[in-house]
N, C-alpha and C positions, 0 to 999 in steps of 0.2 A: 780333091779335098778343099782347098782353094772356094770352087764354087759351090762347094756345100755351104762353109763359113758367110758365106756373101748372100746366099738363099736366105740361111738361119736371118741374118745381120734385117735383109727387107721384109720376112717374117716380122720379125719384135720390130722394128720402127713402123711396118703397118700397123699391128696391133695395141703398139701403145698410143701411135695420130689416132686411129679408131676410138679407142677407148675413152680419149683425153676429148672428140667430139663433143661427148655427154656435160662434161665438165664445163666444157668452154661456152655455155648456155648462148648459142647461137654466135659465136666469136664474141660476147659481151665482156670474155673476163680475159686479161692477158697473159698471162703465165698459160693457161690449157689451150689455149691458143695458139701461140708461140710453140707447145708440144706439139698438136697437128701438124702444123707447119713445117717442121724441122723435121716430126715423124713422116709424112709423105715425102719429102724429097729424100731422105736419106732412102727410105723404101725403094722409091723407084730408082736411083741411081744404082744401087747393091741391086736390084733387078735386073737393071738394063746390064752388069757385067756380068751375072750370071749367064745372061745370053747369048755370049760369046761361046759357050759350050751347051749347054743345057737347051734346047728346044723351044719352042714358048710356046707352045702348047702344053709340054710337061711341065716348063717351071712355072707357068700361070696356076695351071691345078694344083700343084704343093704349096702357091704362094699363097694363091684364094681358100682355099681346101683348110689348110691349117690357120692363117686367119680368121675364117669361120668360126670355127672349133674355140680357137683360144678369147676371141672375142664374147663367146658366148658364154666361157666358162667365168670370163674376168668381169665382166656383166652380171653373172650370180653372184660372184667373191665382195665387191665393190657395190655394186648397184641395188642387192637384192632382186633382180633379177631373175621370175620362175623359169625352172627348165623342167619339164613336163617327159614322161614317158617316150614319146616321139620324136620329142628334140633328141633326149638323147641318145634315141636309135639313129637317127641321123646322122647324129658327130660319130657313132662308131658308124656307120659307113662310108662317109666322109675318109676319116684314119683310113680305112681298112683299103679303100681305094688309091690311096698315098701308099700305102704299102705295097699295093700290089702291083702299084706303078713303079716304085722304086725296085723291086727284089724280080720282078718276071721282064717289065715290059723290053724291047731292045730297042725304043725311042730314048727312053732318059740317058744322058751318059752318067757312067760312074767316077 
C-alpha cells in the first residue's frame, strides 16, 4: 500500500514538473520553474523508493505509462492542446496496459 502511495506521489510530481515545463518558457520565468524543479526531484525520489519493492521495469511503465496519459490530458485542460482520434486510442492502451500489468502480471508486487 505504502508503495502504491509513493508510485501515486512520483506520478503527480512528474506530471505537474511536466506540465509546468510549458509555463516556465524555457526556465525564463521563476515560480514554473521552481515547480519543475521540485516536481522532478520529488518524482524521482518517491520513484526510487518505490523500488525497493516494485521492479523497475514495472514501476517505470506505470510511472511513464500514466505520465503520458495525464500529461496529455492536462495539455488539452490547460493548453488547448488537440487530442485527435489516435491519441486517444493510445492513452486507452497505454491505461489498458497498466492494467493489465497491475491485475494478471506476477512481476508487479502487490
Amino acid at each position: 500500500m505504502k508503495n502504491g502511495l509513493f508510485l501515486l506521489i512520483a506520478i503527480v510530481s512528474e506530471v505537474a514538473a511536466t506540465s509546468a515545463l510549458k509555463a516556465s518558457e524555457g526556465f525564463t520565468r521563476l515560480w514554473p520553474s521552481l515547480v519543475v524543479v521540485l516536481g522532478y526531484g520529488l518524482a524521482f525520489y518517491f520513484l526510487s523508493l518505490t523500488l525497493r519493492v516494485i521492479p523497475v521495469g514495472v514501476a517505470y511503465a506505470i510511472w511513464s505509462g500514466l505520465g503520458v496519459v495525464l500529461v496529455a490530458l492536462l495539455s488539452w485542460l490547460i493548453y488547448g492542446q488537440k487530442l485527435d482520434a489516435p491519441a486517444m486510442l493510445g492513452m486507452a492502451l497505454i491505461i489498458s496496459g497498466v492494467v493489465v500489468m497491475n491485475l494478471f502480471s506476477s512481476s508487479s508486487a502487490h
